[in-house]
MARBA-3410 file (N, C-alpha, C, O; in Angstrom, 1 decimal):
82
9.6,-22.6,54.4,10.1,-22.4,53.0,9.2,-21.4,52.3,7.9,-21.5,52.3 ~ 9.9,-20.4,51.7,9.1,-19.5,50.9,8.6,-19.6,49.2,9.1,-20.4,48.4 ~ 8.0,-18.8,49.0,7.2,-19.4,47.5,8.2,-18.4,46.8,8.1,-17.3,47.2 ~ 9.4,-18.7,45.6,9.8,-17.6,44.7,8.9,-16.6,44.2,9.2,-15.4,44.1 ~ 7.7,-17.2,43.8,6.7,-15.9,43.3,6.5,-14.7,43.9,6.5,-13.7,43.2
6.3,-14.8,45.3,6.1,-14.7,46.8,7.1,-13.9,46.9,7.0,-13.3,48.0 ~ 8.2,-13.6,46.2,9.3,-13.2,46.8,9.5,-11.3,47.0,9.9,-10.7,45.9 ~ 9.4,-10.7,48.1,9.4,-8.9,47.7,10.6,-8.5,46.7,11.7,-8.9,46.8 ~ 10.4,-7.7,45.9,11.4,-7.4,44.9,11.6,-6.3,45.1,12.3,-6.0,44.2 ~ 11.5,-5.3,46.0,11.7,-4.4,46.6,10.6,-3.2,46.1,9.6,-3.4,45.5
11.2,-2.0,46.4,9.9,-0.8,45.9,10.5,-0.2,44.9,11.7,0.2,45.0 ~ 9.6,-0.1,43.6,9.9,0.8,42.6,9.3,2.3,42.8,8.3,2.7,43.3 ~ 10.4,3.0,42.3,9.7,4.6,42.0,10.0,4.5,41.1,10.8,3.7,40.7 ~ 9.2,5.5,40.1,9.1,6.4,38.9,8.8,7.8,39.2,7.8,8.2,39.8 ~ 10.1,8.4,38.6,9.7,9.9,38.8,9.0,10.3,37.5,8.8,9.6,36.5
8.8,11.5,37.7,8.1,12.5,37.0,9.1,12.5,35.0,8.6,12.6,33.8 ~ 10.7,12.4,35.6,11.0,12.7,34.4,11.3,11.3,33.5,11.6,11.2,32.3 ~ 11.3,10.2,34.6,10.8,8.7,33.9,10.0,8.6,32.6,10.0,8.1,31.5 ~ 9.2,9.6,33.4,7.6,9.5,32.7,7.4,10.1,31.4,6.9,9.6,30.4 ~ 8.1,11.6,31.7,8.4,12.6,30.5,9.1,12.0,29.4,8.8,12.5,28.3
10.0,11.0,29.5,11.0,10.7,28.8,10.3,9.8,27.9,10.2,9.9,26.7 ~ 9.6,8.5,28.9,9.0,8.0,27.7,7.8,8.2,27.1,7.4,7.4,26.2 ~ 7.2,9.6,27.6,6.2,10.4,26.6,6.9,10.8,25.6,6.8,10.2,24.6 ~ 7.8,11.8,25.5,8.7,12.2,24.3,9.0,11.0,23.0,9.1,11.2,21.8 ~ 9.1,10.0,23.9,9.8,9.1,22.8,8.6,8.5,22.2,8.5,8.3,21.0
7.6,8.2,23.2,6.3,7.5,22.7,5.9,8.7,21.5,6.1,8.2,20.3 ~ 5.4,9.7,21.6,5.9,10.7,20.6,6.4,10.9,19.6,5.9,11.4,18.6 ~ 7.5,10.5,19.6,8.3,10.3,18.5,8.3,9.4,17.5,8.5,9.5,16.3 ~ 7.9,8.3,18.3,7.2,6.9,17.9,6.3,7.2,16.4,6.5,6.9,15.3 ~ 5.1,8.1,17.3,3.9,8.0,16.9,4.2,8.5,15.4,4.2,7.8,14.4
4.6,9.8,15.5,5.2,10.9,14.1,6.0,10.1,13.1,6.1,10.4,11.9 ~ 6.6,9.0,13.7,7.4,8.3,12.6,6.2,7.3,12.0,5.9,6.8,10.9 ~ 5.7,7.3,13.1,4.7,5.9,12.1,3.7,7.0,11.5,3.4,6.6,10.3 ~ 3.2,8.2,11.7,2.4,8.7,10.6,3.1,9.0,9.2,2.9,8.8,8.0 ~ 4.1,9.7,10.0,5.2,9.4,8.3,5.2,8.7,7.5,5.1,9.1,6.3
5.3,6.9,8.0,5.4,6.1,7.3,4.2,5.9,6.8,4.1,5.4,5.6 ~ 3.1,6.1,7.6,1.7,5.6,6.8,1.5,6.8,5.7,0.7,6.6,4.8 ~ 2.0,7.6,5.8,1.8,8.8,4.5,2.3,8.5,3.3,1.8,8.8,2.2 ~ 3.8,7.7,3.5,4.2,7.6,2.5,3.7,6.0,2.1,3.7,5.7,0.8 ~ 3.4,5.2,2.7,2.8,3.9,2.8,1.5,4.1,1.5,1.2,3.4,0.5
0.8,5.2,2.1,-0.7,5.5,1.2,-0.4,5.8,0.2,-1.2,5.4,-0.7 ~ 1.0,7.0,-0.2,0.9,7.7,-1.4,1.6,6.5,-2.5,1.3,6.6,-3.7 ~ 2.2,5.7,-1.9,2.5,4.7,-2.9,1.5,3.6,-3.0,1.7,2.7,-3.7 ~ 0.6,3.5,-2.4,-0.8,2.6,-2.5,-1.2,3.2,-3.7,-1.4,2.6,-4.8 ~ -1.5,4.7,-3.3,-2.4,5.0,-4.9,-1.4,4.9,-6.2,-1.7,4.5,-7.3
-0.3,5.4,-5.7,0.4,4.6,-7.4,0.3,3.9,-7.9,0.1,4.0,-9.1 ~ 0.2,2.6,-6.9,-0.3,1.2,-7.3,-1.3,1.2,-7.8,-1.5,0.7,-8.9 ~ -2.2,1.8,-7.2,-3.7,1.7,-7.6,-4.2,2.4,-8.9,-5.2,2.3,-9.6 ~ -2.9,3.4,-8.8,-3.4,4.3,-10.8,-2.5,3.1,-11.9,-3.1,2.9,-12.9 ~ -1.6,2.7,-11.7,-1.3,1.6,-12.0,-1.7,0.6,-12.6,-1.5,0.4,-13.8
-2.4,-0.2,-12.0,-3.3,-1.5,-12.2,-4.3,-1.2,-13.4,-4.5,-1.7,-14.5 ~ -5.0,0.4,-12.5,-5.9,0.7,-13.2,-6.1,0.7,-15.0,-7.0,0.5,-15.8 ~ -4.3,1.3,-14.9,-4.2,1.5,-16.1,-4.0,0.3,-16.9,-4.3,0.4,-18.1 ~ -3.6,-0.9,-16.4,-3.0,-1.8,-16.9,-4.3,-2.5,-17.4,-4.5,-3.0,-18.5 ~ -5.3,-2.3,-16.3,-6.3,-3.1,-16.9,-7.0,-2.4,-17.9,-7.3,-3.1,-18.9
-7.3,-1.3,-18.0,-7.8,-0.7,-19.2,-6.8,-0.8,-20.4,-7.4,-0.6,-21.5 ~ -5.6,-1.0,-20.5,-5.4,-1.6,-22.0,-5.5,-2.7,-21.8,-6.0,-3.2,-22.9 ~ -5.3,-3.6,-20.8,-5.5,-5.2,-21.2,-7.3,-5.4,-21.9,-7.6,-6.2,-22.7 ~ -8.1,-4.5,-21.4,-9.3,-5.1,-21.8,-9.7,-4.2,-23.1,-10.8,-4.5,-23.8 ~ -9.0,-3.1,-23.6,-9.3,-2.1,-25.0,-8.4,-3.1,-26.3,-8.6,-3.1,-27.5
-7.6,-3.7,-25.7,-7.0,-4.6,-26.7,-7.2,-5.6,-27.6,-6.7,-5.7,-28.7 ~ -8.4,-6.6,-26.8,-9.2,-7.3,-27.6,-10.1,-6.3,-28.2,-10.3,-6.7,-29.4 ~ -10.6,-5.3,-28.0,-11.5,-4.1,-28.8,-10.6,-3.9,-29.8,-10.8,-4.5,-30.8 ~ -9.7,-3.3,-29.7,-8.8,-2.8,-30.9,-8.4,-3.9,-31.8,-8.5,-3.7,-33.0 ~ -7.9,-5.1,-31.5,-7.9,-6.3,-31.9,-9.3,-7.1,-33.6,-9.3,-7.6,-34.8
-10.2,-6.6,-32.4,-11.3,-7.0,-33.3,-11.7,-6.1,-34.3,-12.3,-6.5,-35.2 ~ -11.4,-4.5,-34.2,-11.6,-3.8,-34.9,-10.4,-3.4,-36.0,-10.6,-2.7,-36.9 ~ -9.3,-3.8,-35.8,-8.2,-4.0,-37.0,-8.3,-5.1,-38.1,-8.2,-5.0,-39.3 ~ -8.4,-6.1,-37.4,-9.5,-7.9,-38.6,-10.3,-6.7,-39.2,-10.1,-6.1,-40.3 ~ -11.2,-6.6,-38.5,-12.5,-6.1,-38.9,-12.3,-5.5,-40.7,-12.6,-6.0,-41.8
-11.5,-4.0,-40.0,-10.6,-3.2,-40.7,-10.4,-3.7,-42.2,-10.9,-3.4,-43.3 ~ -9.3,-4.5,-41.8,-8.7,-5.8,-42.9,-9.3,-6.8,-43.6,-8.7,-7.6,-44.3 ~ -10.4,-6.7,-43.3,-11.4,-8.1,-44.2,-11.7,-6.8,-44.9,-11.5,-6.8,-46.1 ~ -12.4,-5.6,-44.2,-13.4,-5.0,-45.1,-12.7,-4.6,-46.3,-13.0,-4.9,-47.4 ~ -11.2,-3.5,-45.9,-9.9,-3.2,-47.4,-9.8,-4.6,-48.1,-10.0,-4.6,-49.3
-9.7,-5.8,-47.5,-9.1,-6.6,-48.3,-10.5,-7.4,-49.7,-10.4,-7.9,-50.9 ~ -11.7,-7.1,-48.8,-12.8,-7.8,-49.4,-13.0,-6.3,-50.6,-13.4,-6.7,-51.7 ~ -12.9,-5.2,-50.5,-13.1,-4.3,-51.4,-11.8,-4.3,-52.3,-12.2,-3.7,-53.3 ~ -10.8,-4.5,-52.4,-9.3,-4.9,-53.1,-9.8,-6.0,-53.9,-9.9,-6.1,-55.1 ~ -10.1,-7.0,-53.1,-10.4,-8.5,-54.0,-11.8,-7.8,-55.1,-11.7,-7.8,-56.3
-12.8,-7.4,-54.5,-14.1,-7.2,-55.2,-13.8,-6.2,-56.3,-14.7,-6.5,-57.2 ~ -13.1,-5.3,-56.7,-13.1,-4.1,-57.2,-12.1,-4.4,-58.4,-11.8,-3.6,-59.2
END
């Protein structure tokens, strides 16, 4: 009794243009994924001017915030005083 593992599956060739073929494509592979990583990154930094921006008014807002009160006590205390 023989072992299936064990079993000859006969002989493979690979020619030359086997080989060519799936260099080409491997190739083609590659250029698509730099593609995508180009456009992958240019929309990363969008993101990233983005945020940026969002966080600098989120955090100038309490500044501007405090300096409009501010603003408004001082007109209103010189209105009342005068």
């Amino acid at each position: 009794m023989t072992d299936p593992d064990s079993e000859d599956l006969g002989t493979v060739t690979i020619g030359a243009r086997e080989i060519y073929d799936q260099l080409v494509s491997l190739r083609d592979e590659v250029r698509a994924s730099t593609l995508n990583h180009a456009a992958v990154d240019t929309k990363l930094v969008d993101h990233e001017t983005r945020i940026r921006a969002v966080e600098r008014w989120k955090y100038s807002v309490p500044t501007a915030l405090v300096t409009a009160v501010i603003s408004a006590g001082v007109t209103l205390a010189t209105k009342l005083g005068a």
